[in-house]
PDB file with one MODEL, atoms N, CA, C and O in Angstrom:
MODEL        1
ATOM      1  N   UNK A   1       5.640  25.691  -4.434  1.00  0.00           N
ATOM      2  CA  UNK A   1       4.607  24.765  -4.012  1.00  0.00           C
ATOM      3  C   UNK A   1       4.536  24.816  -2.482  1.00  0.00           C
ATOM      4  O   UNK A   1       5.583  24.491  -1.923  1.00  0.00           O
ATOM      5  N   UNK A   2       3.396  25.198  -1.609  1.00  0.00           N
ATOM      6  CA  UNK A   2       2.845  25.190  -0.637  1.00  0.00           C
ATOM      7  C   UNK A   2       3.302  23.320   0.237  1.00  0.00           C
ATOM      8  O   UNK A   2       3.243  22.143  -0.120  1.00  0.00           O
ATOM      9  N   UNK A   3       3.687  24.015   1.362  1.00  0.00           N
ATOM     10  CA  UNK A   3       3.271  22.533   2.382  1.00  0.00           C
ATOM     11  C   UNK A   3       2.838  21.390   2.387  1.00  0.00           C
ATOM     12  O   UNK A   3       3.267  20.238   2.451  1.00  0.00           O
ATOM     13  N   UNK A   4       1.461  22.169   2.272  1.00  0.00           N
ATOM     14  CA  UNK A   4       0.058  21.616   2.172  1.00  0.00           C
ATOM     15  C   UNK A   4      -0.144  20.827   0.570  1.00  0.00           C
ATOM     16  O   UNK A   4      -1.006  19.996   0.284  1.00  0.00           O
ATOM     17  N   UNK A   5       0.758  21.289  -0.180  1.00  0.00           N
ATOM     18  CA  UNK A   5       0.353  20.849  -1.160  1.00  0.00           C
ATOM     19  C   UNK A   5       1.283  19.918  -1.987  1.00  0.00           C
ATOM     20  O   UNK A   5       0.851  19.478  -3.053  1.00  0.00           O
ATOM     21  N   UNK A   6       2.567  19.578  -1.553  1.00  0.00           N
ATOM     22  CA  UNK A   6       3.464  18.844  -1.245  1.00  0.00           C
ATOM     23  C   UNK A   6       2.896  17.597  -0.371  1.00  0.00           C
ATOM     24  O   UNK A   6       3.007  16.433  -0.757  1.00  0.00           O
ATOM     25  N   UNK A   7       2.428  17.876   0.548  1.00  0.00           N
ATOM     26  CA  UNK A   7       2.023  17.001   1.636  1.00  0.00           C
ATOM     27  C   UNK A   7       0.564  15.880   1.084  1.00  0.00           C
ATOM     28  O   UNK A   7       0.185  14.758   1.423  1.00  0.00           O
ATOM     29  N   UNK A   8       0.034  17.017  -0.012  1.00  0.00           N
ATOM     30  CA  UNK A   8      -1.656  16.028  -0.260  1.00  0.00           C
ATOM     31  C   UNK A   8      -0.975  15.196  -1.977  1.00  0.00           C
ATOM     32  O   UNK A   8      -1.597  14.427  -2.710  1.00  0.00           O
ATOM     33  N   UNK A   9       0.329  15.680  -2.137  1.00  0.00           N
ATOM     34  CA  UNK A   9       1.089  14.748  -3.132  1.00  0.00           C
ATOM     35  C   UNK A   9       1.500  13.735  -3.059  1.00  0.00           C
ATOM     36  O   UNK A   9       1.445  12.836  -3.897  1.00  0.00           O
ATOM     37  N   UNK A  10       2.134  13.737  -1.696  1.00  0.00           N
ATOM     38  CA  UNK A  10       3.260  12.647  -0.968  1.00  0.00           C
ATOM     39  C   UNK A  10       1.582  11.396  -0.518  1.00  0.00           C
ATOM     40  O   UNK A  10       1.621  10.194  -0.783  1.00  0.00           O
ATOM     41  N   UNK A  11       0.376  12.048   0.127  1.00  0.00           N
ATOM     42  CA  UNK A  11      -0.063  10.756   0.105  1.00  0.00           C
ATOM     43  C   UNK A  11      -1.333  10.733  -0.390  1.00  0.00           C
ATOM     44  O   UNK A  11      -2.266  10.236   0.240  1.00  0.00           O
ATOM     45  N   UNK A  12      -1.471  11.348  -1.720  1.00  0.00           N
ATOM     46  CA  UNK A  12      -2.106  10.492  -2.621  1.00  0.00           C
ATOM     47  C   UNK A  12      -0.925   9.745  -3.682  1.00  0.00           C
ATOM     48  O   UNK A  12      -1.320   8.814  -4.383  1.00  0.00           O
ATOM     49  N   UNK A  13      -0.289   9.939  -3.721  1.00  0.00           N
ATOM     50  CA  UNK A  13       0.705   9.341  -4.621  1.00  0.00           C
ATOM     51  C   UNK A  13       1.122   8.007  -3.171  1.00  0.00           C
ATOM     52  O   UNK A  13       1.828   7.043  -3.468  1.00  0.00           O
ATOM     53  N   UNK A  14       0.718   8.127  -2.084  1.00  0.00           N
ATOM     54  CA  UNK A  14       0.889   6.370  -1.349  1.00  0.00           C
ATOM     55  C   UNK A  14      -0.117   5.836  -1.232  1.00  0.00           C
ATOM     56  O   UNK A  14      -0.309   4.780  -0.629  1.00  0.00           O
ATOM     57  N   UNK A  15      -0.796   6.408  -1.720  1.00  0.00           N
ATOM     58  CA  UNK A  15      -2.614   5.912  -1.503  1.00  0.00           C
ATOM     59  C   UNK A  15      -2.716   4.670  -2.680  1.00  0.00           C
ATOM     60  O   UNK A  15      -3.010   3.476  -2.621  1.00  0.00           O
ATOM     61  N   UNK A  16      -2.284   5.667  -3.860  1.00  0.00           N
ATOM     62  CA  UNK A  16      -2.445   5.452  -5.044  1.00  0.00           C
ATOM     63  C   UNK A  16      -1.443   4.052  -5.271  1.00  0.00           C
ATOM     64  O   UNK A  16      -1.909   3.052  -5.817  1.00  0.00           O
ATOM     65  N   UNK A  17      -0.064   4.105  -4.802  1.00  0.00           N
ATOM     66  CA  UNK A  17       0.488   2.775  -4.587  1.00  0.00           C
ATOM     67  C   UNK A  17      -0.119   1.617  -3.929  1.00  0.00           C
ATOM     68  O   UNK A  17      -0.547   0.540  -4.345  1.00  0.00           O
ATOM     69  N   UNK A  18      -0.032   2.138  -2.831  1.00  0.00           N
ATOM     70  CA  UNK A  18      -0.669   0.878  -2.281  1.00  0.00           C
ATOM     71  C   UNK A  18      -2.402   0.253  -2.921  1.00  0.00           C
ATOM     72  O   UNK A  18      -2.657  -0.950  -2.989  1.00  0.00           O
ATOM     73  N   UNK A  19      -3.474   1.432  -3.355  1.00  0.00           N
ATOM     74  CA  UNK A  19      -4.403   0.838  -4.604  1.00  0.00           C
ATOM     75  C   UNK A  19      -3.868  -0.265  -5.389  1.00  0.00           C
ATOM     76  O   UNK A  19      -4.147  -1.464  -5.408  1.00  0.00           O
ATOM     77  N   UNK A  20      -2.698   0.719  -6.283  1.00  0.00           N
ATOM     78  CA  UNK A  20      -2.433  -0.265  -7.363  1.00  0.00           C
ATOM     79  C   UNK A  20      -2.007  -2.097  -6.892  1.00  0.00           C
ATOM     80  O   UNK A  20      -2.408  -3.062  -7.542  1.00  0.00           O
ATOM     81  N   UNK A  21      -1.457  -2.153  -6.109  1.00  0.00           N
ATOM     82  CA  UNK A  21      -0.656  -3.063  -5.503  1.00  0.00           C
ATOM     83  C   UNK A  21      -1.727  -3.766  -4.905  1.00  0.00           C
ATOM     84  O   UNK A  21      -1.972  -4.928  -5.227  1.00  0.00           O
ATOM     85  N   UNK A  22      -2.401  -3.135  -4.035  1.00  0.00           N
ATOM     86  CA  UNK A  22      -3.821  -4.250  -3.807  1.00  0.00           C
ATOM     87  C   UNK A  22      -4.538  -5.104  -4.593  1.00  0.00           C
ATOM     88  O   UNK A  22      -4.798  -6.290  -4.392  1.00  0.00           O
ATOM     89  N   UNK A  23      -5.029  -3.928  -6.109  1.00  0.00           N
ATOM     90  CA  UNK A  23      -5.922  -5.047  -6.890  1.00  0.00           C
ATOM     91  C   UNK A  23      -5.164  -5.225  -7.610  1.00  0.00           C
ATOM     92  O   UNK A  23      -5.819  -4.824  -8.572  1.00  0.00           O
ATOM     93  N   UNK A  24      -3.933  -5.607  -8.174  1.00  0.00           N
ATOM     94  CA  UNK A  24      -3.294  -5.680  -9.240  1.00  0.00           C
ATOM     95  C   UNK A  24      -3.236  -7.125  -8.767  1.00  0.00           C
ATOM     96  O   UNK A  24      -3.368  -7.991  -9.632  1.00  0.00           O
ATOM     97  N   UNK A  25      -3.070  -7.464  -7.599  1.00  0.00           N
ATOM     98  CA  UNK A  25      -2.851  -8.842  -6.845  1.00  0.00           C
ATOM     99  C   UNK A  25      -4.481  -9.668  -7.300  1.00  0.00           C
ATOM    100  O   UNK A  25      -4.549 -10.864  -7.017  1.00  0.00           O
ATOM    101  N   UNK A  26      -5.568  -9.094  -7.894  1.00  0.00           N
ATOM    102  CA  UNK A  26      -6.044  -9.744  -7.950  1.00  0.00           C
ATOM    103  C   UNK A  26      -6.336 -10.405  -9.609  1.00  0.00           C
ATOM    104  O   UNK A  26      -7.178 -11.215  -9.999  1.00  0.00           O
ATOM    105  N   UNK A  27      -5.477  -9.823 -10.185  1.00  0.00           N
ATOM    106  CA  UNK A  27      -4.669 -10.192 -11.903  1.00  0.00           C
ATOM    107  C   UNK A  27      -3.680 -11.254 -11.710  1.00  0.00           C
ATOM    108  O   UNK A  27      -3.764 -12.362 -12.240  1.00  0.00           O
ATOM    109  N   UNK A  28      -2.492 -10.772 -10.727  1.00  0.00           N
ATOM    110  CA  UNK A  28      -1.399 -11.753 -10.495  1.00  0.00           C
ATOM    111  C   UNK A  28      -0.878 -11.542  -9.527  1.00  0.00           C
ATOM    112  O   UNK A  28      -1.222 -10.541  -8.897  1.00  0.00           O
ATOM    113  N   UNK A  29       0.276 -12.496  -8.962  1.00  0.00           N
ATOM    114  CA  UNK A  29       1.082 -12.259  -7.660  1.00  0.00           C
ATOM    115  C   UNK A  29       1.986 -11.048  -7.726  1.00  0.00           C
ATOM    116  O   UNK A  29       3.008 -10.769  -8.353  1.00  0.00           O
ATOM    117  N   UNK A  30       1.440 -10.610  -7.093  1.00  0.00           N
ATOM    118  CA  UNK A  30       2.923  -9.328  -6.669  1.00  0.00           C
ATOM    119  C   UNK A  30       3.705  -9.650  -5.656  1.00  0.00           C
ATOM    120  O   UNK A  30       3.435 -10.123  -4.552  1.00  0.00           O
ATOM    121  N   UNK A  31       4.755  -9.328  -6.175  1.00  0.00           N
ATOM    122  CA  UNK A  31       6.007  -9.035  -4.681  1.00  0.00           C
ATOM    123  C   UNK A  31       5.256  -8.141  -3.834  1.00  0.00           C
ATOM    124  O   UNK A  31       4.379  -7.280  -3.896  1.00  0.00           O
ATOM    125  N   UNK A  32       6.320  -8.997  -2.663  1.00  0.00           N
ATOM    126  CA  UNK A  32       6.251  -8.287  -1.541  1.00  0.00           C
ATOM    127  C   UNK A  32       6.886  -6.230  -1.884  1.00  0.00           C
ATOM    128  O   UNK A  32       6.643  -5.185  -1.279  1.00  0.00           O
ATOM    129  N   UNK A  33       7.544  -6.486  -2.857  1.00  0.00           N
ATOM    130  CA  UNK A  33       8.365  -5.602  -2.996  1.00  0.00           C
ATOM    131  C   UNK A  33       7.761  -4.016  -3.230  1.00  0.00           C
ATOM    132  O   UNK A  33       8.359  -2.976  -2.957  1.00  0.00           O
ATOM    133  N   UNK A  34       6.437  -4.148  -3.798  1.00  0.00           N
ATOM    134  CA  UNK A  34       5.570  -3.098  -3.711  1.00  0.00           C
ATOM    135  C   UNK A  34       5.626  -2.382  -2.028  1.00  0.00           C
ATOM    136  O   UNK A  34       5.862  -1.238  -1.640  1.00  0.00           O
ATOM    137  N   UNK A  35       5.280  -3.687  -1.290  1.00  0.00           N
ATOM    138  CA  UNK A  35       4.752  -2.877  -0.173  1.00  0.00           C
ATOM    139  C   UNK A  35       5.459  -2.506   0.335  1.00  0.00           C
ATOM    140  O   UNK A  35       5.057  -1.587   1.049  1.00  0.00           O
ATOM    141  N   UNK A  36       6.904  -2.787   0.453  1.00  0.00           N
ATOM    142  CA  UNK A  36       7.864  -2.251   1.022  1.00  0.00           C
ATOM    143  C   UNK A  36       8.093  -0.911   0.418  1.00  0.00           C
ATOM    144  O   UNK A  36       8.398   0.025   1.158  1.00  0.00           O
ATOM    145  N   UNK A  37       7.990  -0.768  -0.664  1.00  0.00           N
ATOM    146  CA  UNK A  37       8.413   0.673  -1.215  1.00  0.00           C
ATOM    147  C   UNK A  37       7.437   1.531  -0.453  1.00  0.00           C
ATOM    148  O   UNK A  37       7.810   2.458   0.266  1.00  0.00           O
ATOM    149  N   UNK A  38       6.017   1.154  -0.653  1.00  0.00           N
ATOM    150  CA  UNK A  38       5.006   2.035  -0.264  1.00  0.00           C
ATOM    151  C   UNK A  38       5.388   2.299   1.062  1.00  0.00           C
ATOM    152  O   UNK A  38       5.112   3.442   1.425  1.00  0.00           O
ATOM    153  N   UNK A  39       5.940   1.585   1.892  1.00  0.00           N
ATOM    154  CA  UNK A  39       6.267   1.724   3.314  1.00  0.00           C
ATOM    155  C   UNK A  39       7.822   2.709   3.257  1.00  0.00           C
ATOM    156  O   UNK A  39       8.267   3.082   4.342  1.00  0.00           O
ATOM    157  N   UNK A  40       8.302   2.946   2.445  1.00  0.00           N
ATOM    158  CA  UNK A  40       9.407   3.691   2.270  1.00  0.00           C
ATOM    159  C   UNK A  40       8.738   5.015   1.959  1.00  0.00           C
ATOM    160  O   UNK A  40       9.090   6.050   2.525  1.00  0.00           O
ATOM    161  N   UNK A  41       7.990   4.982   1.260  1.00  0.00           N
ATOM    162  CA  UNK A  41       7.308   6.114   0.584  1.00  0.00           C
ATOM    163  C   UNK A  41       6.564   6.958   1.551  1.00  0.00           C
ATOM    164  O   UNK A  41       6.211   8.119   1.345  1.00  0.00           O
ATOM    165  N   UNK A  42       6.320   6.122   2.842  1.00  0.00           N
ATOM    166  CA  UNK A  42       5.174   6.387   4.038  1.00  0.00           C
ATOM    167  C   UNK A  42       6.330   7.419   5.201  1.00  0.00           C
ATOM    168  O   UNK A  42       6.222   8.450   5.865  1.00  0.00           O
ATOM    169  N   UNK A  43       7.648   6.149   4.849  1.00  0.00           N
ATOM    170  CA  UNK A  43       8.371   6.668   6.282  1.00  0.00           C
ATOM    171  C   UNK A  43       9.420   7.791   5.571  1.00  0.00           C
ATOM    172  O   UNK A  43       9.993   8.474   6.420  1.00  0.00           O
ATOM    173  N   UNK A  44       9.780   8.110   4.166  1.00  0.00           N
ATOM    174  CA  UNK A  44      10.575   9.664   3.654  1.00  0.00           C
ATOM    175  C   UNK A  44       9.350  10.500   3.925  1.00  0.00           C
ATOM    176  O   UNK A  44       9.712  11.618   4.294  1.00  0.00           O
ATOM    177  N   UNK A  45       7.831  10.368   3.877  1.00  0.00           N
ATOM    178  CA  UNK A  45       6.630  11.663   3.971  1.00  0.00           C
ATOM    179  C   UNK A  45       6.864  11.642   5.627  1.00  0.00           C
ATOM    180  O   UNK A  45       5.959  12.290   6.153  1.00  0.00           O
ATOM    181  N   UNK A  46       7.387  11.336   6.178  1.00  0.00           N
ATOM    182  CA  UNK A  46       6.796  11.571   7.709  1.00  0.00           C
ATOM    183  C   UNK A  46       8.389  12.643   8.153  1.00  0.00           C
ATOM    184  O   UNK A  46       8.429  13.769   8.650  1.00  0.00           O
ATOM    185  N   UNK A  47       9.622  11.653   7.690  1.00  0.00           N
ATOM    186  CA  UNK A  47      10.744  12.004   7.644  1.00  0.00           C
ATOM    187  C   UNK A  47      11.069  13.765   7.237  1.00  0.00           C
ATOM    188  O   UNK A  47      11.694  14.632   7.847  1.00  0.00           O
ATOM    189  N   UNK A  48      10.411  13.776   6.085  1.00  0.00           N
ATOM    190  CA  UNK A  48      10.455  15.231   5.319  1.00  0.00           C
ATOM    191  C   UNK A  48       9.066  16.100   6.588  1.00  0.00           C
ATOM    192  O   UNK A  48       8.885  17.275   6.268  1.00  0.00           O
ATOM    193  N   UNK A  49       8.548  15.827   7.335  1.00  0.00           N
ATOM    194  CA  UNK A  49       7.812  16.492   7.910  1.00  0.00           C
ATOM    195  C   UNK A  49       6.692  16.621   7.204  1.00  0.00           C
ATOM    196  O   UNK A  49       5.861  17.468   7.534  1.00  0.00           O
ATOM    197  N   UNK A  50       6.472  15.685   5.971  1.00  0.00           N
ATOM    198  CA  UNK A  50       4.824  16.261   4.969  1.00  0.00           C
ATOM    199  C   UNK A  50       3.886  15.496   5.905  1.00  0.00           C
ATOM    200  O   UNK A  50       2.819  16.059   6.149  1.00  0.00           O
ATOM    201  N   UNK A  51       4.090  14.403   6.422  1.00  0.00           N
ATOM    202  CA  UNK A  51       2.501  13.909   7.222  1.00  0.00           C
ATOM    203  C   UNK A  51       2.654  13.948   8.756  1.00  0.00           C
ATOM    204  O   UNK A  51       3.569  14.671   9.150  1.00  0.00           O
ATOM    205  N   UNK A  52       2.115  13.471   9.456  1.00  0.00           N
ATOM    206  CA  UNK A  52       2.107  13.454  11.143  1.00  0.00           C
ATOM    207  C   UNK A  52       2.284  12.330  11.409  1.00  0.00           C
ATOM    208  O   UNK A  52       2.029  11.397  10.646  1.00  0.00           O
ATOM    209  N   UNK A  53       2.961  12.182  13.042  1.00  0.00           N
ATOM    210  CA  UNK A  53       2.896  10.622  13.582  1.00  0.00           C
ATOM    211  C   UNK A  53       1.833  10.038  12.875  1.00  0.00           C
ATOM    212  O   UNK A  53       1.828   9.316  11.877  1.00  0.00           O
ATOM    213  N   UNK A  54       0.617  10.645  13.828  1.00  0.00           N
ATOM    214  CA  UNK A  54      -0.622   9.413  13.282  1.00  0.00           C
ATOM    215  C   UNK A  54      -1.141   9.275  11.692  1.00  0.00           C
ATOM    216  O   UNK A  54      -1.743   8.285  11.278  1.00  0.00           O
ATOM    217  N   UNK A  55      -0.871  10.202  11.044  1.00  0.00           N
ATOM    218  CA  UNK A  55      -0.603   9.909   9.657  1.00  0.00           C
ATOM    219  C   UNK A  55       0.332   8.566   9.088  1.00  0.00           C
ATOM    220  O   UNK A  55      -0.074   7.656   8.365  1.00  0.00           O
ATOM    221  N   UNK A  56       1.401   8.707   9.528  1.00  0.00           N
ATOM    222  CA  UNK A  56       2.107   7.472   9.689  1.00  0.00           C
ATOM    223  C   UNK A  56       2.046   6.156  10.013  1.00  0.00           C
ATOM    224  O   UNK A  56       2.390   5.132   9.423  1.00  0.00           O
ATOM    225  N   UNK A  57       1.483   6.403  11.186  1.00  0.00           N
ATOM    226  CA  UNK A  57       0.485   4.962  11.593  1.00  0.00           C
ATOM    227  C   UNK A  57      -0.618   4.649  11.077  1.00  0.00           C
ATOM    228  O   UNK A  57      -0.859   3.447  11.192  1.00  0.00           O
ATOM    229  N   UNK A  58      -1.526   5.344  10.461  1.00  0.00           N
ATOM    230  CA  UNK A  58      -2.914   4.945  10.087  1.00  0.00           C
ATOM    231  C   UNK A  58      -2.243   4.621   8.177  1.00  0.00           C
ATOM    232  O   UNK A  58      -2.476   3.511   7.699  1.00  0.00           O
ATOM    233  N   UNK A  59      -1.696   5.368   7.562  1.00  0.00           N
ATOM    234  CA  UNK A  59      -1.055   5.003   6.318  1.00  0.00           C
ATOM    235  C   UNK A  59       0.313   3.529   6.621  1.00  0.00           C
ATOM    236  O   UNK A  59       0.710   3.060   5.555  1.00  0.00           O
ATOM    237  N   UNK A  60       0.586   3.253   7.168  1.00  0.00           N
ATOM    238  CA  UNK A  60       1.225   2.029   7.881  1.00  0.00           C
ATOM    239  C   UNK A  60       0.299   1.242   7.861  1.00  0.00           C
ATOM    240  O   UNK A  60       0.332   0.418   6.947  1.00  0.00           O
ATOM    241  N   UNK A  61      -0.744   1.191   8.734  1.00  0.00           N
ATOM    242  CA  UNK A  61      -2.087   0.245   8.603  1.00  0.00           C
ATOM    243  C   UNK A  61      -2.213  -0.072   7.713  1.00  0.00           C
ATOM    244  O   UNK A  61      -2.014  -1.274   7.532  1.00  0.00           O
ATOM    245  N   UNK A  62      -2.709   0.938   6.329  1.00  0.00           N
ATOM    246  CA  UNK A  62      -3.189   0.441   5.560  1.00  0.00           C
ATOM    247  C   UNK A  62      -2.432  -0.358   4.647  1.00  0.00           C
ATOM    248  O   UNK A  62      -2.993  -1.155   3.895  1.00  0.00           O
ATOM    249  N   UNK A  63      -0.470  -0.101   4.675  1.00  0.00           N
ATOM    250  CA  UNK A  63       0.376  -0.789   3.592  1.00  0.00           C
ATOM    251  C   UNK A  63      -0.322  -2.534   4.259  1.00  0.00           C
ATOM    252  O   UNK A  63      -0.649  -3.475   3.535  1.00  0.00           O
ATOM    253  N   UNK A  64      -0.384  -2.497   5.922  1.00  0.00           N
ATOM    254  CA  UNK A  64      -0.612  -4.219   5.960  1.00  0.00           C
ATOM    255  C   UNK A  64      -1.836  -4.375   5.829  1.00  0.00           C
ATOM    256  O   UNK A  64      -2.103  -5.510   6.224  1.00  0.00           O
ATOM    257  N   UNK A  65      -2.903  -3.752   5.423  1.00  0.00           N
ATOM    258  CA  UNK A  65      -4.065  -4.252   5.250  1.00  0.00           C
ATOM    259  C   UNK A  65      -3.880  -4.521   3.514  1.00  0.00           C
ATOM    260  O   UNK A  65      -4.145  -5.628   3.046  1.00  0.00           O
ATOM    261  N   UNK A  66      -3.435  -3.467   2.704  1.00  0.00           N
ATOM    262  CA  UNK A  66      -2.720  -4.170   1.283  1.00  0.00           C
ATOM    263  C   UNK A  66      -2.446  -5.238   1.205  1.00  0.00           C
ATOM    264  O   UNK A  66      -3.084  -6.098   0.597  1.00  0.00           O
ATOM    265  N   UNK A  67      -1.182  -5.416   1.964  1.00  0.00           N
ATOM    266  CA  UNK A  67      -0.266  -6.515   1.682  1.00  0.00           C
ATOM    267  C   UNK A  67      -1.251  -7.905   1.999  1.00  0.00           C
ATOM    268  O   UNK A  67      -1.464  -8.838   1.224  1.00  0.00           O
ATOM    269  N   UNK A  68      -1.834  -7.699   3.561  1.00  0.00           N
ATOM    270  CA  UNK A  68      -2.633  -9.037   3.630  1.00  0.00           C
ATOM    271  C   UNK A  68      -3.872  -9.683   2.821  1.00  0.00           C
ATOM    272  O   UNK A  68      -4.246 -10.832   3.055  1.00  0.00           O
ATOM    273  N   UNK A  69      -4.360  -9.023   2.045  1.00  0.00           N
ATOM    274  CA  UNK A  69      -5.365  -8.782   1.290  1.00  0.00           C
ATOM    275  C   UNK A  69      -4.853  -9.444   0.022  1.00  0.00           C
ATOM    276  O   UNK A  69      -5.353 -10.477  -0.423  1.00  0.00           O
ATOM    277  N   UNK A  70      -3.611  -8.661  -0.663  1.00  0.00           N
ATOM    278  CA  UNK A  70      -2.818  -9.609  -1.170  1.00  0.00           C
ATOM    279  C   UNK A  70      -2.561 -10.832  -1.241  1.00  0.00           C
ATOM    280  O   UNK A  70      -2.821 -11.637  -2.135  1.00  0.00           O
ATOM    281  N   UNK A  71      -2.075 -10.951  -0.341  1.00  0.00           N
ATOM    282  CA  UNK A  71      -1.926 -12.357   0.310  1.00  0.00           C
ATOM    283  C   UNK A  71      -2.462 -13.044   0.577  1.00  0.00           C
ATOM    284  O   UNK A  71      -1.968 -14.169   0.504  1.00  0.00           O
ATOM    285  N   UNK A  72      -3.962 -12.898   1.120  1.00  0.00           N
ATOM    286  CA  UNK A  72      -5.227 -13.755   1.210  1.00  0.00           C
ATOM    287  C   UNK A  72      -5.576 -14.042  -0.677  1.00  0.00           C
ATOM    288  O   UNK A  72      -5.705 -15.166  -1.164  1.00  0.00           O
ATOM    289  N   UNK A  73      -5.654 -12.926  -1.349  1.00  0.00           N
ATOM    290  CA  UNK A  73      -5.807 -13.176  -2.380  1.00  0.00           C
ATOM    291  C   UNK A  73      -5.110 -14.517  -3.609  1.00  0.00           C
ATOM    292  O   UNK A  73      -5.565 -15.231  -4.502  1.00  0.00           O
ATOM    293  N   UNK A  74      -3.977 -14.303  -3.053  1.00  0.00           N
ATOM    294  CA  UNK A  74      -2.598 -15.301  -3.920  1.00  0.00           C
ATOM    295  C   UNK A  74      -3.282 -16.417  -3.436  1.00  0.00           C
ATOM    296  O   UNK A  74      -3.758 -17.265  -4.191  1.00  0.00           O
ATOM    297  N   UNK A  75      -3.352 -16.462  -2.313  1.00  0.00           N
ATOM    298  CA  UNK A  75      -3.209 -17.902  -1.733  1.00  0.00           C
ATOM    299  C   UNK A  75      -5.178 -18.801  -2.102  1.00  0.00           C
ATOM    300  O   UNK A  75      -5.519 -19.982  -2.161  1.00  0.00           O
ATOM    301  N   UNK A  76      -5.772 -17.813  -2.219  1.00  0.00           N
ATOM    302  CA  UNK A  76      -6.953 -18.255  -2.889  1.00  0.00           C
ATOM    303  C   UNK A  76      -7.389 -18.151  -4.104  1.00  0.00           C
ATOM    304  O   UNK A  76      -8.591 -18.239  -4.355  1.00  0.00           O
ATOM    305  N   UNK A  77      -6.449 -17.945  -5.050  1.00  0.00           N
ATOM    306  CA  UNK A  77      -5.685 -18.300  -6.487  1.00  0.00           C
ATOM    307  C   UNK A  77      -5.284 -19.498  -6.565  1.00  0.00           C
ATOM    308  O   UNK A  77      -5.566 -20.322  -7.436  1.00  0.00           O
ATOM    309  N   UNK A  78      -4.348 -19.669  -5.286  1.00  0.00           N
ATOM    310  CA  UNK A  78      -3.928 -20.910  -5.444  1.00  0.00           C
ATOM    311  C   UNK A  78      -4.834 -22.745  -5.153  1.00  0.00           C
ATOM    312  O   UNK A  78      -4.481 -23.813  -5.653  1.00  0.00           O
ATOM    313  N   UNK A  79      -5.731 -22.552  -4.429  1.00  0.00           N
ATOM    314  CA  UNK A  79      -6.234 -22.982  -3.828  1.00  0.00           C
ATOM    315  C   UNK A  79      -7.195 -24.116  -5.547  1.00  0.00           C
ATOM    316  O   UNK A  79      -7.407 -23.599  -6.644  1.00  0.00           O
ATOM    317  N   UNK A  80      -7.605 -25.837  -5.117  1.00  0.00           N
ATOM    318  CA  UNK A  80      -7.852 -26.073  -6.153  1.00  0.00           C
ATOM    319  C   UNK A  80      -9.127 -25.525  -5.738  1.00  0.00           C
ATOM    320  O   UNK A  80      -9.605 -25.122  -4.678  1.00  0.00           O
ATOM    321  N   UNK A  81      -9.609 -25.676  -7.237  1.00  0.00           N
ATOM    322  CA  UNK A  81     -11.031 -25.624  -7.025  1.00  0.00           C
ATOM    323  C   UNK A  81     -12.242 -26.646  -7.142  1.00  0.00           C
ATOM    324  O   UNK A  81     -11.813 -27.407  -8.009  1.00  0.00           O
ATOM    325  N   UNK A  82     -13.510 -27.123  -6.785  1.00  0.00           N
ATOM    326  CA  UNK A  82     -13.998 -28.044  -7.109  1.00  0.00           C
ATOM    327  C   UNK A  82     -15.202 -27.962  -8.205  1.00  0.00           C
ATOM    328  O   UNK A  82     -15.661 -26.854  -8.485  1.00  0.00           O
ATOM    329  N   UNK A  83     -15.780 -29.299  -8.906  1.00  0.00           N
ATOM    330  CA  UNK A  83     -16.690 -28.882  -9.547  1.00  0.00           C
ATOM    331  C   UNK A  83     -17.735 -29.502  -8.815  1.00  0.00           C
ATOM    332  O   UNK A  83     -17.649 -30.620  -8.307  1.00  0.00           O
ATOM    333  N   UNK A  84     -18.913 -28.610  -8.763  1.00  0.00           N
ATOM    334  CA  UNK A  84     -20.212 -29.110  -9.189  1.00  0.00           C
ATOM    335  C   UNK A  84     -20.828 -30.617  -8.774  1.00  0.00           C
ATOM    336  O   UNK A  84     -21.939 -30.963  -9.178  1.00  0.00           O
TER     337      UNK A  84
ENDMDL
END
């Protein structure tokens, strides 16, 4: 297996985490614990040499744009609601 092709594994397979983990939050609460993996998952692809600094940072971005999204989400789950 090619570099390149190792490398478009490592982040669609973090893409694809952090997806799941986004809307799954909008079914039920997820742990924090997703995003941390995905952020593990971000910093062994950079580690192994499959992505670049700024690969790193812009896939970093997006674990906290997940997570907060998340989190905006839970918390407006939680929130009562009124009627009418």
């Amino acid at each position: 297996m090619s570099r390149e092709e190792q490398r478009d594994i490592a982040v669609g397979g973090i893409l694809q985490s952090l997806n799941d983990a986004r809307y799954a939050s909008d079914k039920e609460p997820i742990s924090s614990e997703y995003f941390g993996v995905a952020l593990g998952m971000i910093s062994l692809a950079y580690s192994l040499g499959l992505i670049s600094f700024a690969e790193r940072i812009r896939l970093g971005k997006l674990n906290l744009n997940a997570a907060s999204y998340a989190r905006k989400a839970r918390a407006a789950a939680q929130e009562p609601t009124h009627a009418a």
